[in-house]
N, C-alpha and C positions, 0 to 999 in steps of 0.2 A: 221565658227568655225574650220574648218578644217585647214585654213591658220596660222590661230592663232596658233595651235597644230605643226602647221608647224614650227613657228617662236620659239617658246618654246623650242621645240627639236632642233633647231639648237643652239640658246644659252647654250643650255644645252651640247652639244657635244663641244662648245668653252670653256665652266669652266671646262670640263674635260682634253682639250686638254690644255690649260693653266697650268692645276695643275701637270702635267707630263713633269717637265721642263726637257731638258738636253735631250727628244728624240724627234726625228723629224720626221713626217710621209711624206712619199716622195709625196704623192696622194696632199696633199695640197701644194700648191708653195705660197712662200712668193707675188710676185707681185701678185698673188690673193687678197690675206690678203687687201695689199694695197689698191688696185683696190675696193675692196666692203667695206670697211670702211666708208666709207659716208652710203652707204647702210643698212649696220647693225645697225647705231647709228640711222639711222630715222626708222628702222623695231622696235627696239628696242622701243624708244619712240611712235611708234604706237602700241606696246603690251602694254604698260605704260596707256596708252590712253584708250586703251580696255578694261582693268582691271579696272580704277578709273569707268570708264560708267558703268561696272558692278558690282561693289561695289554702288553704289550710285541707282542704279535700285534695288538691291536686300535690301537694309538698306529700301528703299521709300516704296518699298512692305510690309517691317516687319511692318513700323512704322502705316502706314495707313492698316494695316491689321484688325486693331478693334479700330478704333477713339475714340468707345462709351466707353473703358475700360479705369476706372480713379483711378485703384489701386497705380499708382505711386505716385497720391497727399494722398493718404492715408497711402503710407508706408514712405513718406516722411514727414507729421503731425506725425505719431507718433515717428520717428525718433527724430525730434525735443521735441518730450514731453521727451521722453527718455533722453537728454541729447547726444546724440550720435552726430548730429549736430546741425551747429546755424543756427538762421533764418537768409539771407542775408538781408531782407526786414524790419530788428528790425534799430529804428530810430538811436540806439547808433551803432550800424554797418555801416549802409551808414554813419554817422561820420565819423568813423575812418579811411571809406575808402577816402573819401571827404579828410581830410587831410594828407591821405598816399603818404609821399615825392615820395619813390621809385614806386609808384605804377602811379601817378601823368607823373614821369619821364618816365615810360614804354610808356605811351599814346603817350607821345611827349607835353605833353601840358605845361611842367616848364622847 
């Protein structure tokens, strides 16, 4: 976690140092820059990497936090009594999608 915090703060020091175009800090040398550019673009997509794993652990926890709770199918029937939306599952809908050019073409199947 630490490294992570590491990598953060350094990107974060490069969108600062980007946005203050026109000065130049003597401490950083350009053949630096050069030099660790492979390096940051793969730091970078291993902070990318980090973040999705922990996005997808913390979504897994919310979702299986109470399996047994099935108020979504009930605020979703009455949704549909209400008019607010359609059933996907009404036979005249699967129609329409069944015959939907553009929708047909997004698959790749026309």
């Amino acid at each position: 976690m630490q490294m992570f915090r590491k990598l953060v703060s350094k990107f974060d020091n490069q969108r600062k140092q980007k946005a203050v175009q026109g000065m130049l800090n003597p401490v950083v040398l350009e053949s630096e820059d050069n030099k660790n550019e492979f390096l940051d673009e793969l730091s970078k997509r291993a902070v990318e990497m980090f973040e999705k794993k922990c996005d997808i652990k913390n979504f897994s926890k919310l979702v299986l936090s109470d399996p047994e709770n099935t108020s979504h199918i009930e605020m979703t029937q009455e949704m549909i009594k209400q008019g607010k939306i359609v059933d996907p599952f009404e036979d005249e809908k699967l129609a329409e999608l069944a015959d939907n050019q553009r929708f047909l073409r997004d698959l790749g199947l026309i």
